[in-house]
Each structure stands twice: as structure tokens, then as C-alpha cells.
KEGU-336228 format. One line per field, with one value per residue (C-alpha): x, y, z; residue number from 0. Coordinates in steps of 0.05 Angstrom, whole numbers. Layout:
<nutors>
x c(X,...)
y c(Y,...)
z c(Z,...)
i c(NUM,...)
</nutors>
This chain:
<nutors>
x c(2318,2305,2321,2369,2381,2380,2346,2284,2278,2276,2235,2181,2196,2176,2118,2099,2114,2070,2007,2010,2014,1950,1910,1950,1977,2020,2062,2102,2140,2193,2224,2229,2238,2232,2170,2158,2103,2063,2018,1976,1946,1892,1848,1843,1836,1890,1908,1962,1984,2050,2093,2138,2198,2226,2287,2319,2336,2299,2238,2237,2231,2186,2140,2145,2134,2069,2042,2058,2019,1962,1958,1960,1903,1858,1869,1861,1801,1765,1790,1762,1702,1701,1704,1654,1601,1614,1608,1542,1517,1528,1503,1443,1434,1447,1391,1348,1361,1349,1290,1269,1292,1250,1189,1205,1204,1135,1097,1137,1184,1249,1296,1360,1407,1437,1501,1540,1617,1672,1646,1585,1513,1469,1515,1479,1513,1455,1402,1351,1328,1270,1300,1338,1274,1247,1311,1337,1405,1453,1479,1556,1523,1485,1535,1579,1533,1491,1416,1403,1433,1369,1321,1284,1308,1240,1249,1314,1329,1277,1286,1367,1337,1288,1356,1405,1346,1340,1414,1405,1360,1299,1229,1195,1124,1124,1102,1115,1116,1169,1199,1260,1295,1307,1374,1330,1310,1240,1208,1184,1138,1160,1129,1175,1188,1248,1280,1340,1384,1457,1480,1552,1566,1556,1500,1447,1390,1345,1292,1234,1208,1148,1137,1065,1067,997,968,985,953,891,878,884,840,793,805,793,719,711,718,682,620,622,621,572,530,540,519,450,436,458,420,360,350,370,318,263,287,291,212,188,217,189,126,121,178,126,69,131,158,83,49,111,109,27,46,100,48,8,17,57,94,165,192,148,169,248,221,181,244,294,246,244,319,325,269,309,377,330,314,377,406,350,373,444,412,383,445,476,425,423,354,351,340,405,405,450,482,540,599,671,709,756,698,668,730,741,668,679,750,712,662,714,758,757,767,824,852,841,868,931,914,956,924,963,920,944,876,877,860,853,807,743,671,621,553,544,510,543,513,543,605,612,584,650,694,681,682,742,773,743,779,847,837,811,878,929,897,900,963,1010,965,972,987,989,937,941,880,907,864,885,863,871,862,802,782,778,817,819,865,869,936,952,1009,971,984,968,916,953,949,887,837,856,806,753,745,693,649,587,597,669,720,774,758,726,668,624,670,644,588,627,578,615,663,615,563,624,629,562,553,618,604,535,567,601,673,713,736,793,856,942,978,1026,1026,1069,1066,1006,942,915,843,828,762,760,709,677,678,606,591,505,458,430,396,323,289,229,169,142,95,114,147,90,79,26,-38,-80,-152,-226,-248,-224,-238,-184,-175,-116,-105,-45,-59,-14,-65,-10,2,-78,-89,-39,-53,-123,-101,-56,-108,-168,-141,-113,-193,-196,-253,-212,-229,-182,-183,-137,-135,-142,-209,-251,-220,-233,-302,-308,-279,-324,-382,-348,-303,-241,-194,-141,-121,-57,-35,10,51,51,-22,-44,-91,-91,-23,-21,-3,-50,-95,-65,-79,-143,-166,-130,-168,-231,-223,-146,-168,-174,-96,-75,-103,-69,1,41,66,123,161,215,241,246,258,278,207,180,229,218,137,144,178,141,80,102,66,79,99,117,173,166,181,155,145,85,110,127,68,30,70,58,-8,-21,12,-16,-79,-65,-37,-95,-145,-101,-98,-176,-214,-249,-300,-289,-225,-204,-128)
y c(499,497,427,445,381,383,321,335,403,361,320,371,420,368,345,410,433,381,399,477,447,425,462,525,508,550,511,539,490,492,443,464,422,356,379,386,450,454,520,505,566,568,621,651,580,551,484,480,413,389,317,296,269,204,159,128,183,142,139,206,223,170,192,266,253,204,257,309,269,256,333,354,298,329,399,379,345,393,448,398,386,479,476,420,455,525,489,460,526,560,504,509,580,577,531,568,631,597,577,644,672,606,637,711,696,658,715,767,793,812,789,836,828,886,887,941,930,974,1000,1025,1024,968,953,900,836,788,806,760,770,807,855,860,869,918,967,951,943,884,838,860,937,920,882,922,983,1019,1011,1081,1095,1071,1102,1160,1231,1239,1169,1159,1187,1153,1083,1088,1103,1039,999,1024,1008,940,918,938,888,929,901,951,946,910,938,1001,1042,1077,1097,1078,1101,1051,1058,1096,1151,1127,1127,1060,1047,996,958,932,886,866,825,822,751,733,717,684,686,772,806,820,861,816,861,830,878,876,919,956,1008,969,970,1044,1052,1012,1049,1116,1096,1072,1141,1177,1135,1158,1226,1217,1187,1238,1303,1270,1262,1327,1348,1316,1343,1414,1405,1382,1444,1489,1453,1461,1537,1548,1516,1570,1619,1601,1603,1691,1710,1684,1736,1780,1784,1778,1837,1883,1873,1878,1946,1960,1943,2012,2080,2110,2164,2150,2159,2106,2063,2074,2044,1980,1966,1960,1922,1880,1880,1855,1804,1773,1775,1730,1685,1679,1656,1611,1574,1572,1537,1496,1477,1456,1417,1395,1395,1448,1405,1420,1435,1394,1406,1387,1444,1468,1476,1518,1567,1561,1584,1642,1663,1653,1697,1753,1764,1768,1801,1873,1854,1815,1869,1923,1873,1859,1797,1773,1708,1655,1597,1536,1502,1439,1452,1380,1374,1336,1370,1335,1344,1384,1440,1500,1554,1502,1489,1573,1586,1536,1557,1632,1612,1577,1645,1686,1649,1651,1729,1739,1693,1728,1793,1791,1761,1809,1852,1812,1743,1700,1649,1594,1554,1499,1444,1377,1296,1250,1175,1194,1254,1325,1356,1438,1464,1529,1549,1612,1630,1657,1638,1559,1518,1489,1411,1410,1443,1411,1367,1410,1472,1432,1415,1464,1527,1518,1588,1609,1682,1736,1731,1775,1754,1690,1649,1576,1549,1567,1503,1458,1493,1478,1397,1378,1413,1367,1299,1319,1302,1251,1286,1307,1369,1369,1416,1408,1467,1477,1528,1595,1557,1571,1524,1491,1464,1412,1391,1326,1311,1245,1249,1241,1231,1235,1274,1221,1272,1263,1331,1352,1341,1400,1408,1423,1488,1520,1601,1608,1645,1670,1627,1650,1633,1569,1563,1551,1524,1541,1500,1532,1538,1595,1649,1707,1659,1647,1718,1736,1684,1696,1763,1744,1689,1743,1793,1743,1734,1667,1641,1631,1591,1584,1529,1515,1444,1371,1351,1396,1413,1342,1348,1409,1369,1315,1371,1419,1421,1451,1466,1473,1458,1493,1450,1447,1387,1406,1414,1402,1329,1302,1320,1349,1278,1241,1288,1271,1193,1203,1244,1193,1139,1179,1200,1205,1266,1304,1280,1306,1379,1383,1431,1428,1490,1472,1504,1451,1457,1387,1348,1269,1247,1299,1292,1225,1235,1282,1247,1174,1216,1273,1321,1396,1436,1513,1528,1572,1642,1645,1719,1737,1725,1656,1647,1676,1638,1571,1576,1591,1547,1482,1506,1512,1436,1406,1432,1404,1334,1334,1363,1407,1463,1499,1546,1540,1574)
z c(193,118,89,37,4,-69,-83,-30,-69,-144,-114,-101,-152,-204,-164,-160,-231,-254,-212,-233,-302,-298,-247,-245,-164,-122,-70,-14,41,94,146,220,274,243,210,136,130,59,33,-27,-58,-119,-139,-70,-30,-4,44,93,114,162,161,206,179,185,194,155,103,47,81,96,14,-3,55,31,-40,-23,28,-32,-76,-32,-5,-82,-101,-59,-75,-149,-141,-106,-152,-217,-167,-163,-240,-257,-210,-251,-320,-295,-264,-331,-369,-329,-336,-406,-412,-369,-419,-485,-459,-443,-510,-543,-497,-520,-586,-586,-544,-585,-534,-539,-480,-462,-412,-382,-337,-305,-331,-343,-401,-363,-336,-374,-420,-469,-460,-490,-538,-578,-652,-636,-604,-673,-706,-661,-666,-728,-701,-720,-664,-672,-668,-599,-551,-517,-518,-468,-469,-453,-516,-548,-506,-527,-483,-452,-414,-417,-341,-311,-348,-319,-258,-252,-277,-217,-171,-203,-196,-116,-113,-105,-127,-169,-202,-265,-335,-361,-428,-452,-529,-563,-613,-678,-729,-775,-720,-717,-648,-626,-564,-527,-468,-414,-351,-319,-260,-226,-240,-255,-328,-324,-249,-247,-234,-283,-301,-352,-390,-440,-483,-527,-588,-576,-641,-664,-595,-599,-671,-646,-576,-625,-671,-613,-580,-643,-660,-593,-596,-665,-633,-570,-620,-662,-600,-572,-641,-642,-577,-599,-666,-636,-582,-641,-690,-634,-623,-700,-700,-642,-682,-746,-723,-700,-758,-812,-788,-773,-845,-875,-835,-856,-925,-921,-898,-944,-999,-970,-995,-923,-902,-916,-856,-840,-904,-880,-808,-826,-892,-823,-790,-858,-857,-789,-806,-862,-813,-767,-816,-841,-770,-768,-831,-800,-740,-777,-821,-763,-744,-813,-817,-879,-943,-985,-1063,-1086,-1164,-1201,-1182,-1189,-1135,-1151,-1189,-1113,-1074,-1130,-1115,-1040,-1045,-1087,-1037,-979,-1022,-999,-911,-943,-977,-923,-866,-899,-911,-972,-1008,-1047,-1089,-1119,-1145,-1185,-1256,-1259,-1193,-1215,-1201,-1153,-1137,-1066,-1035,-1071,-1014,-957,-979,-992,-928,-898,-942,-924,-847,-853,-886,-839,-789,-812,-825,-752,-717,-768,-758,-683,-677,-716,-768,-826,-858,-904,-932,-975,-1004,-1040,-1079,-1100,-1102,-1060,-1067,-1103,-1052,-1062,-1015,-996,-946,-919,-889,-838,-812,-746,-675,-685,-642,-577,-573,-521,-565,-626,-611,-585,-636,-678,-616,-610,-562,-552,-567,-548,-566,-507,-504,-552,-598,-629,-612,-619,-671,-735,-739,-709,-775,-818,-793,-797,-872,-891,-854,-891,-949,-926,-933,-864,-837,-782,-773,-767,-721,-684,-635,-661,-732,-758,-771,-831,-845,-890,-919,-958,-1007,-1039,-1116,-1126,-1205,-1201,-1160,-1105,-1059,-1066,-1088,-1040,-1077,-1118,-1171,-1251,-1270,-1308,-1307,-1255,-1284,-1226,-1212,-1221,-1151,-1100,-1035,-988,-911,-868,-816,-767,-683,-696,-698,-730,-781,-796,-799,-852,-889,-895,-911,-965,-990,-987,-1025,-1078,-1093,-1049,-1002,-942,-881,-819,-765,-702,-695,-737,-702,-724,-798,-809,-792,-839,-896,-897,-903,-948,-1008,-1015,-1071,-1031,-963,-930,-863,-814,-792,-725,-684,-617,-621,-687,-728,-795,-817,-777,-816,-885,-867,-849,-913,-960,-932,-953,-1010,-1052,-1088,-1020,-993,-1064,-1042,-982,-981,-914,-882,-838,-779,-774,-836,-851,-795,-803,-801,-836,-893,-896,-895,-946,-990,-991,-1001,-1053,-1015,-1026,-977,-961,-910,-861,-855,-930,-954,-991,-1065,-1046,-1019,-1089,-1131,-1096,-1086,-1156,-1180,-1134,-1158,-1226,-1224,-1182,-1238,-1293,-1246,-1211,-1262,-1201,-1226,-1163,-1203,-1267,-1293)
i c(0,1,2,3,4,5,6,7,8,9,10,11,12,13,14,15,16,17,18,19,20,21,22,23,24,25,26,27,28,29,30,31,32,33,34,35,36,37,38,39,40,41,42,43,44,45,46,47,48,49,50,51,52,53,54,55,56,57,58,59,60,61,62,63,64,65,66,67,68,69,70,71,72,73,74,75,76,77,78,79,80,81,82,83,84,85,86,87,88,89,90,91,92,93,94,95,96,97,98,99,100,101,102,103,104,105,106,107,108,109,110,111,112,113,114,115,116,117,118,119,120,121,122,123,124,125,126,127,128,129,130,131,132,133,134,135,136,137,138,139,140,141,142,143,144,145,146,147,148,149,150,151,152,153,154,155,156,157,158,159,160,161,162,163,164,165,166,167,168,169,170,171,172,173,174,175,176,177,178,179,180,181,182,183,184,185,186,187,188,189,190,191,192,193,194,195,196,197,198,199,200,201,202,203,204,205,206,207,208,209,210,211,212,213,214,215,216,217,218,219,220,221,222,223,224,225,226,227,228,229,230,231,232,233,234,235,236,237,238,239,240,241,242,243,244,245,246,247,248,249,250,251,252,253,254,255,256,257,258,259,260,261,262,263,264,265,266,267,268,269,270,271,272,273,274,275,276,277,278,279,280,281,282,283,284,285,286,287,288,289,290,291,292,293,294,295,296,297,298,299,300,301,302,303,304,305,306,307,308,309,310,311,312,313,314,315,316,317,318,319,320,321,322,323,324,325,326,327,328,329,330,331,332,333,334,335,336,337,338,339,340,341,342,343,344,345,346,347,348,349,350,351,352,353,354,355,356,357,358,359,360,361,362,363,364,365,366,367,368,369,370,371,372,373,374,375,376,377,378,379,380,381,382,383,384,385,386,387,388,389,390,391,392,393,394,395,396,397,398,399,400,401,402,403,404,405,406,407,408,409,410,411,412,413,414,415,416,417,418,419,420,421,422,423,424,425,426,427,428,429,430,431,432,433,434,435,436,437,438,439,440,441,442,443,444,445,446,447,448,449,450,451,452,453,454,455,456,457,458,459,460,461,462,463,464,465,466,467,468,469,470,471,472,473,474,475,476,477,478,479,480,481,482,483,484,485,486,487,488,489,490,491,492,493,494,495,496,497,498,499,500,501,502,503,504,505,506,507,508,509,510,511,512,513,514,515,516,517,518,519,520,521,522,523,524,525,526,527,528,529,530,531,532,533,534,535,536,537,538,539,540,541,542,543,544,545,546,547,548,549,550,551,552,553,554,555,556,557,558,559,560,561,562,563,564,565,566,567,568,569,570,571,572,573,574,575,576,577,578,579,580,581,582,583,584,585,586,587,588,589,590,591,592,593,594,595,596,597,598,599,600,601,602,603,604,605,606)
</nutors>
């Protein structure tokens, strides 16, 4: 029965009373049978302990309150013991922390720790001062708040999803990319790892984060050189099979154009006339593809001058200005009055200009039936900038990238050959501007060429002799040397009905031969021969005589190549480029001769 005594129960209230003071105890006892039973409770743990109770009545207390005392001892120390071992743990693991946030910081990583509470799914309960940098977020604004909540929508499913996975325990693969979003709405790419752990006894999720917006920047940039470097390959390649195409064709459109004007020159039927003037037509269309080819290949020597470019787009809009009109294609300028001039290629830059218009008018056009343009003109850091903005269909993202390499439409075929932007960014890197294009799809596109300010003409000119009014010669005797055999027979033509003694040879071996026995006043020479080259020829004569290399005029098939520009221009040699019409052909002539009588004194023609 329960010892009701109410000194026994003062006794070990105030024993009692004083433990939970200082440990927070619970104590339950009761008496039964002689037997004193004790519960002590704490925290979850509790120790049960029984005394017998003894005779006489005094020694029954004091033995109850020293077995009280002992009983609660124990339980104390091992709850002081429970305590101490926490303190250390956290101690530890605060350590352990700081360390890693002393790590983060010298690496440049940001360390988070993310914990499921009450308040939700990776809740931020820890975060270093980088990862205050990186978001741009104050501490205060951080704790308590959800990670996700930073995380850009495109990853923000699948970045909860690696978290939930984490906190099971899972091991997942370590790095991966993501964005987040900092206080000032900019996106920030982020690169992250994380591991599973325990931050103040609960379970933990601790992420380290590094900042990679520069690697970003730098692995563009890399991408970008690149893409640079593969265009500007695919270029070369391009330009060189359309230089070697633009050479084969050179060669028969020369006698082409020549032996129709020859007959032009004749008194025919007109019917006749009206046949060989389309044939003339169709000639010149030739040639002028050829030229294009050769733009791109950007092997045609360009005339450079001091221009306007605003004069040039007004020109450029006037000639386009009727298809504009009639495709209800409504054009807006805002040109520069203050935009600078610079010396360039007036026909090239017209010739992108109009493509670029062209362009716009075709996308508009096809899209909805008409549109609007804008050419706007402005500088930039010291730049000339154009821009030429549609509001067609836009580029999608993939081509972007591709619409300036050679070949590549999107058009049906028949529709465009693919060369026309790929023309337009050689001309421009040509001048050492750039060419590239901003759309988005259903919004449009706008191109922009940027162009150096350039104050002097630097281009060298091809070499050719003074501007003097040609008078025609007495006599001179002439040799043509071309394995082309059209192009030897008009030119003898040409050269025999001019009055000339005209001599024609297929190869370098054997004109050679004929120079050293004979003298010419003028020898016309091609750079390209089977054997000995036009200017392994050239060497050869100058080494004989200086006079003789002085006489020499190159005709040329491919229209200025590298090393034939470069030739050409340590020597000062004059040259005609082929297909040359028969006036050209006059006029030079003429006029070499006139200026290598003036020069050589030679008594074979006189002017």
C-alpha cells in the first residue's frame, strides 16, 4: 500500500524538486509490500529502480533519501554525460562546416545547406557570403526561404527532384549546370554538387555552388572563333573552286564576247544584228556572274575611294525603288547626318546593301504581302554601323548561324542559289567590318554591317601606266602568247586590223626562244601556260635584258589571284583582265605603246 506518511513524501518531493530544477527530471514512486518502487523519466529515457525498506523507522528515511540521491546521481550524470556529447557533436560539426565555408570561399564556391522543415522542401538554413555575392540577396532575405525559389523555371523541377532524391539518401552523379535567378532578375549560371550530411542533429542536404557566367562567356567566345574559323574555311574552299571555275570560264567568254562584237562591227542583216546583240547581252550577264564569283572569292581587285554612306544607300534605294514600291514594301530611313565617310569599295558595299534589301523584300513579301523596312545608320565606338530591319517571318535559332555559310537556303530550290550572304560576308570582312544578323522567329530579322572608319586609301592600286589620250602607232610588232587558241585568234584579229605585226605562240619555251632572235614592241602574256609560266617567263626576260620585262603586258584569267596580285604588284607590271572587250583592248594597247616609246626610245612605233 502507498506509504502515506507526510514526512517520507517531503522528503522526496524536495529531493525531487531539486533534481528537475536542474536537469528537468520526472519522478514517479510507490510503496508495496515493503518495497519502495522509483520511475525516473527524461527526454524519453527513463530508470526504474526498487528498495526495500527498513526497520527501525529512521533508517528506513535515511536509506530512502541516500538511495534517492544515488538513483538521481546517476540519472544526472548520464543526462550531463547525453548533453556534453551533443555540445561536442555540434561543436564538431560546426567546425567541420566553417572549414568548408573557409574552403568555399578560397576555390570560389558558395556552400548552402538545405533542410526539409515545416516551412518546406530545401529550406535554406546556412548560406556563406558567396552565395551572397552570387544572388545578390542579403543573409536575413535568404534563411528561412526555399531554394527553388531561386532557381530559374526551366530547371527548377528537375533541381527539386535531384534534392528529394538526395535527402533519401540516394547517390547521384556529381556536377551539374543549372541557372538561377539573382534579386535584380538577371539569370546566373551556376555549377553545382551536393551531398547528403546532418547540420544540427537533422538531416541535411549541403550544396557548393560555383559561379561559371565567365566560363560561359569564354566557351562562347571559343564557340563563336570557332564557328568564325570553320565559315572562313569553308569559304576558302568555296572561293577557291569558284576562282578556278571563274578562270575556265574566262578563258572561252573572252573569244566569246570578242568574235561577237567583230561581227557586230560588219554591215548584217538585222535580224542577224538583233541575234548576235542577245548573244552579247547574255555574254555580259556571264561575265557579270563571273565577277560575283570572283567577289566571293575575293579575288577581284576592289576600287577603293573615299564615300558617303548614306549617298550609297540612297543610290542603292533608288535603284530598287520601283520592286519596293510595287511589292508594298514601305521604307523608313534614319541615316546619320553626322556618320563620317570612309574609303571602301562603293560597287561592293551597293552590291550588299542591295542584297541585303532584296532579302528583306523577298521574306516580307512571302510572308504576308508587304512590310516594313528600316535602314538605319549610326556610330559606334568609332564604327559605322547599317542595319536593315524587316518585320518578315524571322530566322529560327538553328540557322542563325548558318545563312552566311556558302550554298546554304532555306528557300525551294530554284529559288536562290545560297551564295548571296556568303558574297555579302566576304565583301565586308574584306574590309575588315562584320556582317551578322538578330531575329527572332515571327519578329522579324535585322542585319547589321559594321564598318572601320578608314581616313586614307591603303589599298594598293594595280599597276597601270599614265593617263595620256592614246594616239594610235605607225607600225609595232606584237607577240601574243595565250595556249588558248580562241583567245590568239581574236587577238590577232583585233591586233591585225589595228595596223600591228602580230605573232601568236602557245607556250613559254619557245616564245622565249623567239625573243632572243626577234624584237618586239610589245609582248601580250598570259600568267598561266603549260611548261614555263607567264612569270617564269617575265624572270627570265628581265635577266636578259630590263627593257624587254618592261614590254611585257599580262593577260589574266584569274583575275588576280593572291600570287598574282602580289607578282603584279612588286613588279608594276601591266596587265589586262580577262573577258576584256575590244575597246579595252584598243585603248590599252595604245596606250602601253604610246608609254614604252616615251620610256625605251624604240624606233620600231612612234605616237
Amino acid at each position: 500500500m502507498k506509504v502515506k506518511s507526510t514526512r517520507r513524501k517531503r522528503i522526496i518531493s524536495a529531493v525531487g524538486k531539486g533534481v528537475l530544477a536542474g536537469i528537468g527530471l520526472a519522478a514517479l514512486y510507490w510503496v508495496l509490500d515493503s518495497v519502495m518502487h522509483i520511475f525516473l523519466f527524461h527526454e524519453g529515457t527513463f530508470i526504474k529502480a526498487a528498495f526495500p525498506l527498513a526497520e527501525p523507522h529512521v533508517i528506513w528515511e535515511r536509506s530512502l533519501v541516500v538511495s534517492l540521491l544515488v538513483v538521481f546521481s546517476i540519472f544526472a550524470q548520464l543526462i550531463i554525460n547525453k548533453r556534453k556529447w551533443a555540445e561536442e557533436a555540434l561543436s564538431e560539426s560546426e567546425e567541420r562546416y566553417r572549414a568548408l565555408v573557409q574552403l568555399g570561399a578560397q576555390v570560389g564556391e558558395a556552400v548552402v545547406m538545405l533542410q526539409d522543415t515545416e516551412q518546406g522542401e530545401g529550406i535554406q538554413t546556412f548560406v556563406s557570403d558567396e552565395w551572397l555575392r552570387i544572388t545578390g540577396y542579403s543573409r536575413d532575405e535568404l534563411l528561412g526561404k526555399p531554394f527553388f525559389d531561386l532557381v530559374s523555371p526551366q530547371d527548377r523541377a528537375a533541381s527539386l527532384e535531384r534534392h528529394r532524391r538526395k535527402m533519401s539518401g540516394e547517390a547521384l552523379p556529381g556536377l551539374y549546370e543549372m541557372s538561377i535567378m539573382r534579386k535584380d532578375a538577371t539569370e546566373v549560371p551556376i555549377e553545382l554538387t551536393s551531398a547528403y550530411t546532418t547540420y544540427k542533429g537533422k538531416k541535411a542536404n549541403v550544396a557548393y555552388i560555383r559561379d561559371i557566367t565567365e566560363r560561359k562567356r569564354a566557351e562562347a567566345e571559343r564557340r563563336e572563333l570557332e564557328r568564325r574559323a570553320h565559315l572562313a574555311s569553308r569559304l576558302a574552299t568555296v572561293g577557291q573552286m569558284a576562282a578556278g571555275i571563274a578562270h575556265e570560264i574566262n578563258n572561252p567568254l573572252t573569244a566569246l564576247v570578242g568574235f561577237v562584237q567583230l561581227l557586230m562591227a560588219r554591215k548584217l542583216p538585222e535580224d542577224v544584228m538583233k541575234d548576235l546583240r542577245v548573244i552579247s547581252e547574255s555574254a555580259q550577264r556571264v561575265t557579270d556572274i563571273v565577277r560575283r564569283l570572283l567577289t566571293f572569292a575575293r579575288q577581284y581587285q576592289p576600287e577603293r575611294s573615299r564615300l558617303n554612306i548614306n549617298e550609297l544607300i540612297k543610290a542603292t534605294l533608288e535603284l530598287r525603288a520601283y520592286e519596293l514600291r510595287t511589292g508594298n514594301i514601305k521604307v523608313t530611313t534614319e541615316l546619320d547626318p553626322e556618320l563620317p565617310e570612309t574609303v571602301a569599295d562603293g560597287g561592293q558595299l551597293q552590291q550588299v546593301f542591295l542584297n541585303l534589301i532584296i532579302n528583306a523584300e523577298t521574306e516580307m513579301t512571302s510572308a504576308h504581302g508587304r512590310g516594313n523596312l528600316l535602314i538605319k545608320t549610326e556610330t559606334i565606338d568609332g564604327a559605322i554601323r547599317i542595319s536593315f530591319q524587316d518585320d518578315g517571318p524571322g530566322i529560327p535559332k538553328e540557322n542563325l548561324e548558318r545563312i552566311f555559310e556558302p550554298f546554304f537556303s532555306t528557300r525551294k530550290a530554284g529559288k536562290g542559289t545560297g551564295l548571296g550572304l556568303s558574297i555579302c560576308h566576304g565583301i565586308i570582312t574584306g574590309h575588315g567590318g562584320r556582317i551578322y544578323a538578330e531575329s527572332e522567329p515571327g519578329k522579324g530579322a535585322t542585319f547589321i554591317v559594321e564598318l572601320p572608319v578608314v581616313a586614307e586609301e591603303k589599298e594598293a592600286k594595280p599597276a597601270e601606266m599614265a593617263a595620256e589620250e592614246a594616239r594610235p602607232p605607225v607600225k609595232a610588232k606584237i607577240l601574243v602568247v595565250d595556249d588558248e587558241p580562241a583567245i590568239t585568234q581574236f587577238l590577232s584579229r583585233v591586233l591585225t586590223g589595228e595596223g600591228y605585226e602580230v605573232k601568236t605562240i602557245d607556250n613559254g619555251e619557245t616564245a622565249l626562244k623567239l625573243i632572243e632572235r626577234e624584237r618586239y614592241s610589245l609582248i601580250l602574256l598570259d600568267i598561266k601556260l603549260p611548261g614555263m609560266s607567264g612569270f617564269e617567263l617575265y624572270q627570265h626576260l628581265e635577266q636578259m635584258d630590263k627593257s624587254l620585262a618592261r614590254r611585257i603586258v599580262f593577260i589574266t584569267g584569274d583575275a588576280l589571284g593572291t600570287d598574282t596580285r602580289d607578282f603584279l604588284s612588286r613588279t608594276k607590271s601591266p596587265y589586262i583582265t580577262k573577258p576584256f572587250n575590244i575597246e579595252q583592248l584598243q585603248e590599252e594597247i595604245n596606250r602601253i605603246l604610246c608609254h614604252g616609246e616615251q620610256n625605251t626610245h624604240d624606233a620600231a612605233h612612234s605616237c
